[in-house]
N, C-alpha and C positions, 0 to 999 in steps of 0.2 A: 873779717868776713870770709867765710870757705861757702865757694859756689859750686852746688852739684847740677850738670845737666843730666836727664833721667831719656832715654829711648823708649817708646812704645812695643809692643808688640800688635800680632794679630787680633784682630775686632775694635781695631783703630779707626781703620781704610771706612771711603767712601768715593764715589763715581764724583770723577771731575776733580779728584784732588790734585792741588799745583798746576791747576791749567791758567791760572790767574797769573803764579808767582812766573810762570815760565815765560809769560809776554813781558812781564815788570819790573824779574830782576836777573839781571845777567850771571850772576854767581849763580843762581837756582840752574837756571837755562843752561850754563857748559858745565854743572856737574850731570843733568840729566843726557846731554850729548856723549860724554862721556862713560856713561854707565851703560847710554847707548850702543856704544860702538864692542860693549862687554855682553849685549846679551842677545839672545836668538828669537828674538821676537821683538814685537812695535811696545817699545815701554809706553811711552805719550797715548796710544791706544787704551791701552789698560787702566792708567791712570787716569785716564780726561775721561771715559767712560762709554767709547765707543765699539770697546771689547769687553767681556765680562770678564772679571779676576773670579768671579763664583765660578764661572765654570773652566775656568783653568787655575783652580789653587794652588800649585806649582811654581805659577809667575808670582805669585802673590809675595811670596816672602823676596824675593831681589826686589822687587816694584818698591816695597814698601822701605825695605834701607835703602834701595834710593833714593828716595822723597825725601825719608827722615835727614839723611846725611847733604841732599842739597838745601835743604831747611835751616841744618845746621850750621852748614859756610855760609849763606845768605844772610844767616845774623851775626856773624859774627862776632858771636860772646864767646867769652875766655871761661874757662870750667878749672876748676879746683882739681874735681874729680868726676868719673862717670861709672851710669849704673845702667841697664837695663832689665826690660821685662821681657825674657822668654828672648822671642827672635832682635828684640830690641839690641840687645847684648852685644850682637855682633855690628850693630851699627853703633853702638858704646866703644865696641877694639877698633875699631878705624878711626873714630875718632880721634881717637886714641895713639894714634899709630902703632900699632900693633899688627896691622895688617894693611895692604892696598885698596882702593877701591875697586880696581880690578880684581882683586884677588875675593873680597866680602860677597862681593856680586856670584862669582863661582862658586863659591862654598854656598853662598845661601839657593841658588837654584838647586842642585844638588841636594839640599837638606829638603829642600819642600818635594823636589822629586821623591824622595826617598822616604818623606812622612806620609805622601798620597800613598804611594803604595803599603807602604804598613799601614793604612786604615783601611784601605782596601782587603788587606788579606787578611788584619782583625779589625772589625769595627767596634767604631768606641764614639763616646760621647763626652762633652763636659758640663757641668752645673756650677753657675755662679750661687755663692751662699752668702747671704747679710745676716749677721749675727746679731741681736738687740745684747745690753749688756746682760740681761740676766739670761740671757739662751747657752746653749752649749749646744756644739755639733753633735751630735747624734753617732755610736759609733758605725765604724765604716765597716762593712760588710766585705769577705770574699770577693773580688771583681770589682772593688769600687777603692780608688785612692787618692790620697791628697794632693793633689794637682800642685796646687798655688796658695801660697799666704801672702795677701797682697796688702792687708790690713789686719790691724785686732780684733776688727769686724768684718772681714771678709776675706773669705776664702774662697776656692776652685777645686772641687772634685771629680775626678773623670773615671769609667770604667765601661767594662762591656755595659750592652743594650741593657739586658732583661734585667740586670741586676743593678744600674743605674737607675731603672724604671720602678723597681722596689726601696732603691732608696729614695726617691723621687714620694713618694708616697709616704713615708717615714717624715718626712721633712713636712710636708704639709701635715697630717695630722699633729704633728708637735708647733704649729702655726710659725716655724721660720719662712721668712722671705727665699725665693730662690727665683732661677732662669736658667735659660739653657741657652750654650753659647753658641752661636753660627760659625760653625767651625767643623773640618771634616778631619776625625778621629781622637781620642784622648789623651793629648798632648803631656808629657812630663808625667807618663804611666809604664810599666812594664808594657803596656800593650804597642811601644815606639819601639821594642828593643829590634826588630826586623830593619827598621834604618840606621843602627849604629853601625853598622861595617863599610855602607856608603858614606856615612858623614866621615866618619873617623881615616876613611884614605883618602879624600881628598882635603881635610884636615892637617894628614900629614905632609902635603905638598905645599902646602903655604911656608912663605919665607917670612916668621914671626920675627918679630922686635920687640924690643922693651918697651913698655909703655913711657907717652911725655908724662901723663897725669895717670892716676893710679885707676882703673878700673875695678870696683868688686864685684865677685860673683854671690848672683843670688843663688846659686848650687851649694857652694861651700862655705860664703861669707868671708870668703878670702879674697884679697888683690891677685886680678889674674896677672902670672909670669910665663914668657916663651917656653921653660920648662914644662909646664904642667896644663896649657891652656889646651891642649888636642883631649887630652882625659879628663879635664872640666866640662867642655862642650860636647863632647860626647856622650858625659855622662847626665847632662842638663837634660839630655831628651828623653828620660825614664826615671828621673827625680823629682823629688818637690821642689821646686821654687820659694825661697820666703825673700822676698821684697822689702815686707814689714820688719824684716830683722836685720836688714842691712841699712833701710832710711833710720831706723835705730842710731845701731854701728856710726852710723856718720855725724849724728846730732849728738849723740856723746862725745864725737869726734871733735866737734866744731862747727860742724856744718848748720849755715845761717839760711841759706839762699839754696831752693833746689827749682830747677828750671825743666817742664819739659815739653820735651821736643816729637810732636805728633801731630795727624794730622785732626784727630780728634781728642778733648781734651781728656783726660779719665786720670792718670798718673797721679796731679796737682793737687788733685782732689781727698785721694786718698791719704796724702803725707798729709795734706791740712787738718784733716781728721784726726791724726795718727797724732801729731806736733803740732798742737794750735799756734806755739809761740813761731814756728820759723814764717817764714816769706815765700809764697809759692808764685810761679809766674808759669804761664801757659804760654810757647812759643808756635806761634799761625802765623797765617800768611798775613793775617791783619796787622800782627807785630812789626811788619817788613817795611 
């Protein structure tokens, strides 16, 4: 048996998440103390839902690997190996040890700073797509690129407005399913490239480690190494993402068991789609 735990990314989050697990389990409770004493504002705020994360997207991304990562020591399951989705990822390297919690916590506010402002200075959008078998995507226009392949049936397309707005249109007359994700700017598009110089220096100030268990990246499909993880994550934030090719990767692997760890369930779902024979498990506070 090889067990994968899988990280979420953003459009997970919801108001009041962990406010339960923070009175009824102590592992959850001194990693969020912890994560506390790393970051410049009331995480428990944000989380429990007496501060908005919409209107400070910035928090958003530390808030949420901390959840995920005190989620993760409160259950206390052992991992083969780990994977995430987008910002998932870097709560997949700590996991991992590949990096601190103090340390994921800096990088990750830092990235979300740095992606507000590049959607600020170019706006962008993204579009979830549900493929039926006999559909094909539509081809992608000027301004419009492939986000995310998170299934064989679903993908993520992000680009500027107006021309996201014309593929928007494209898509409904050819009758595919679609949405638009609540999310500010288009993520894993040339239009992030304004935040790689921020990510990538304080990327370089992290003191990496080899990983205990292997992490792959959905950028390159490769097991991330200290050598090469600063220009994977870097380069994560104006690439495609395929998910779908690395839950692949791993079930050709071996992998029986893949777990994830969010605070909404979405990941589980998609590998069960993807792999009907593996074993998916959704890790919540209810599991605790």
């Amino acid at each position: 048996m090889m067990t994968v735990v899988m990280f979420n990314g953003q459009g997970c989050e919801f108001a009041g998440m962990g406010q339960q697990l923070d009175h009824n389990s102590l592992m959850f409770k001194e990693t969020l103390d912890q994560a506390q004493a790393v970051l410049p504002y009331d995480l428990r705020a944000y989380l429990f839902g007496t501060r908005s994360l919409v209107e400070q997207p910035a928090y958003l991304q530390p808030a949420l690997v901390a959840y995920e990562l005190a989620l993760y020591r409160a259950s206390r399951v052992q991992a083969d190996a780990f994977i995430g989705l987008s910002l998932g990822e870097y709560a997949a390297l700590c996991a991992a040890g590949m990096l601190s919690l103090e340390a994921v916590l800096q990088v990750t506010l830092i990235r979300g700073q740095a992606m507000a402002e590049a959607a600020r200075q170019t706006p962008g959008q993204m579009l979830a797509v549900q493929l039926r078998a006999t559909q094909h995507l539509p081809a992608l226009p000027d301004g419009v690129w492939l986000a995310n392949r998170n299934a064989p049936d679903q993908v993520v397309v992000g680009g500027v407005q107006k021309q996201l707005a014309a593929y928007t249109a494209a898509l409904k007359e050819a009758g595919i399913r679609h949405m638009p994700l609540a999310v500010v700017g288009a993520f894993h598009t040339p239009l992030m490239q304004a935040a790689q110089p921020a990510l990538n220096q304080v990327l370089q100030r992290v003191a990496w480690q080899a990983p205990v268990q292997p992490v792959l990246s959905t950028t390159t499909q490769q097991p991330f190494a200290p050598a090469t993880v600063v220009e994977t994550l870097t380069q994560q934030l104006t690439h495609t993402t395929a998910l779908s090719d690395v839950v692949h990767q791993l079930a050709v692997g071996g992998a029986t068991d893949f777990i994830e760890v969010s605070p909404k369930p979405m990941l589980a779902k998609l590998v069960k789609r993807q792999l009907p024979d593996v074993t998916t498990y959704t890790l919540g506070e209810q599991a605790l």
